[in-house]
C-alpha positions as CSV (number, residue, x, y, z in Angstrom):
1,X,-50.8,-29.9,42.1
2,X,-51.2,-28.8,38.6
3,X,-49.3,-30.6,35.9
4,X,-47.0,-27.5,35.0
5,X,-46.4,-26.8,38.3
6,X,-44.9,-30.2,38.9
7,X,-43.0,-29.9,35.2
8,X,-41.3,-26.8,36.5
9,X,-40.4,-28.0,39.8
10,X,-38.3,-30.5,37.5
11,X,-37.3,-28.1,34.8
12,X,-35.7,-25.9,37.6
13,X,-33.5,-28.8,39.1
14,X,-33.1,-29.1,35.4
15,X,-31.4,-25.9,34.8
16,X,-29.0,-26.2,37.6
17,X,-27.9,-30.0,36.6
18,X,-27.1,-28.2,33.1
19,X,-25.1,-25.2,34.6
20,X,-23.3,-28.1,36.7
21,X,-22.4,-31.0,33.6
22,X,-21.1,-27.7,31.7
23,X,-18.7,-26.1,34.7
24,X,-17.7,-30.1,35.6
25,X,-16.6,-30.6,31.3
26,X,-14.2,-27.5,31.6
27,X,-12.9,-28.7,34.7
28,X,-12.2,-32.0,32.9
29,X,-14.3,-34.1,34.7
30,X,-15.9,-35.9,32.3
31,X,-17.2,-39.0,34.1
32,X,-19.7,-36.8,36.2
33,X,-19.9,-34.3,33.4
34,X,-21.3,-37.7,31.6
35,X,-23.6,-38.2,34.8
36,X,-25.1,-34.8,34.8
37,X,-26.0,-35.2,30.8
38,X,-27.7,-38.8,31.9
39,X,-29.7,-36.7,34.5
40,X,-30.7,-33.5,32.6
41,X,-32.4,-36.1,30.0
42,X,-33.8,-38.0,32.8
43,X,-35.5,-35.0,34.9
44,X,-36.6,-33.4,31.6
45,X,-38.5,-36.8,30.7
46,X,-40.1,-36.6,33.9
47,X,-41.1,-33.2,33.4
48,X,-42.8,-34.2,30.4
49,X,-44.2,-37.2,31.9
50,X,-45.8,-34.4,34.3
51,X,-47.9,-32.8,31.4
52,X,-48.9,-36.0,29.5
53,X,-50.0,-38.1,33.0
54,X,-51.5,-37.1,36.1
55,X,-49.4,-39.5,38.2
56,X,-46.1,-38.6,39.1
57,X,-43.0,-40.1,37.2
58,X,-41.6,-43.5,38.1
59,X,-39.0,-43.8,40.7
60,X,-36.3,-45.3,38.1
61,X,-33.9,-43.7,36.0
62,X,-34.8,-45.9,32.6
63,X,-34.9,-42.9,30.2
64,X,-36.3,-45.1,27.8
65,X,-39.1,-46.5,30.4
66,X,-39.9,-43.3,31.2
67,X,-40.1,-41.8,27.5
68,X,-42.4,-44.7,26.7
69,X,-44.5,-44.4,29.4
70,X,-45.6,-40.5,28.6
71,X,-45.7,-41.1,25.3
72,X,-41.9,-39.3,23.8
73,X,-40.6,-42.5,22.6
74,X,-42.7,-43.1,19.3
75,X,-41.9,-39.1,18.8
76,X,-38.2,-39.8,19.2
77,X,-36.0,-40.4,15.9
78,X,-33.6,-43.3,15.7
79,X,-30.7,-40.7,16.7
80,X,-32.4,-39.8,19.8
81,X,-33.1,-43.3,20.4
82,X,-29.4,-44.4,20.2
83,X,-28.7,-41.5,22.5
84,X,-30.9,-42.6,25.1
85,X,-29.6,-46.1,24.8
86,X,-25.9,-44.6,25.0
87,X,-26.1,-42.7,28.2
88,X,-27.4,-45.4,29.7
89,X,-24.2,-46.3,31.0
90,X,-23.5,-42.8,32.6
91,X,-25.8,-43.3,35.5
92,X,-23.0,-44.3,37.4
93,X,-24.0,-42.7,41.0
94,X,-24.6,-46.0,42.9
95,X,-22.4,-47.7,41.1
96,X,-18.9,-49.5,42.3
97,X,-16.0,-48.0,41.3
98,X,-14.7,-50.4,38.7
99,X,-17.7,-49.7,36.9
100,X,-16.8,-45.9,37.2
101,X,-13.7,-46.8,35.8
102,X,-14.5,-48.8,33.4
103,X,-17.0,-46.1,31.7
104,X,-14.3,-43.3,32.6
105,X,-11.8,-44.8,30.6
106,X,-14.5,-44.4,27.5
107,X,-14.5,-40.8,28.2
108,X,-12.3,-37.8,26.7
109,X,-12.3,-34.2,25.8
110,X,-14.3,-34.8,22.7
111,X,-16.4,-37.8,23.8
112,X,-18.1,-36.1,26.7
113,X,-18.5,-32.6,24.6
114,X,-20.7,-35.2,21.8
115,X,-22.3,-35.7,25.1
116,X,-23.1,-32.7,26.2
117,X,-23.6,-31.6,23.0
118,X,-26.7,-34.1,22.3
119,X,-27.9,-33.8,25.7
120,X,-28.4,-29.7,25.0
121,X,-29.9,-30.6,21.5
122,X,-32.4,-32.7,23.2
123,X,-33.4,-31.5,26.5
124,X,-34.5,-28.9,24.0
125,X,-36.5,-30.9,21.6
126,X,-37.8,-32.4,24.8
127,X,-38.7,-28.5,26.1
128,X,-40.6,-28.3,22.3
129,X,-42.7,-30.8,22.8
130,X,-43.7,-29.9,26.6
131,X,-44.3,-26.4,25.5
132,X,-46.5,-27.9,22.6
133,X,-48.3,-30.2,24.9
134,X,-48.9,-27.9,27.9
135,X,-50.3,-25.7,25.6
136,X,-52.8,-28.8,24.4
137,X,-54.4,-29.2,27.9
């Protein structure tokens, strides 16, 4: 399969996850508001990955591993680094529930909009470079 095709098959699960971590922040739900942002980053890597590699992304959710390995990570300022290194903590879906907790209680209104907030800024600095790259090949 094409490289773009298998970036947009990612950007379209993409676009849901994004339209889900916004509805779950005004419900107040900012633990899986959190888990949403860590995978919109995550999925948006991989759809990088797809224009940079002709393998298909790793099965891991390392956003860092996965920046590296296509390349993003040397592109990536020290702000967008320390994001990536923050959210770590927000995969939380096969996690046990004192983890959950613990994270949750590191969570509030303003905490998880930061979060989404980032996440939006770069997803689309992510989205820049594809379009740049896809462009490239």
């Amino acid at each position: 399969m094409p490289n773009i095709d298998r970036a947009n098959k990612w950007l379209t699960i993409v676009a849901e996850d994004l339209v889900v971590a916004e509805d779950l922040y005004k419900l107040g739900h900012w633990l899986y508001t959190g888990f949403m942002c860590h995978q919109v980053i995550e999925k948006t890597l991989k759809s990088y990955w797809c224009v940079c590699r002709d393998d298909d992304p790793p099965y891991l959710h390392d956003h860092e591993r996965i920046a590296k390995g296509c390349g993003l990570y040397t592109k990536m300022s020290e702000e967008q680094k320390d994001f990536l290194e923050g959210i770590k903590r927000l995969n939380i879906e096969a996690r046990y529930q004192e983890y959950k907790d613990d994270v949750a209680r590191t969570l509030n209104r303003d905490t998880t909009a930061a979060i989404l907030e980032q996440t939006k800024q770069m997803h689309a600095w992510i989205l820049e470079k594809l379009k740049a790259k896809s462009s490239t090949r």
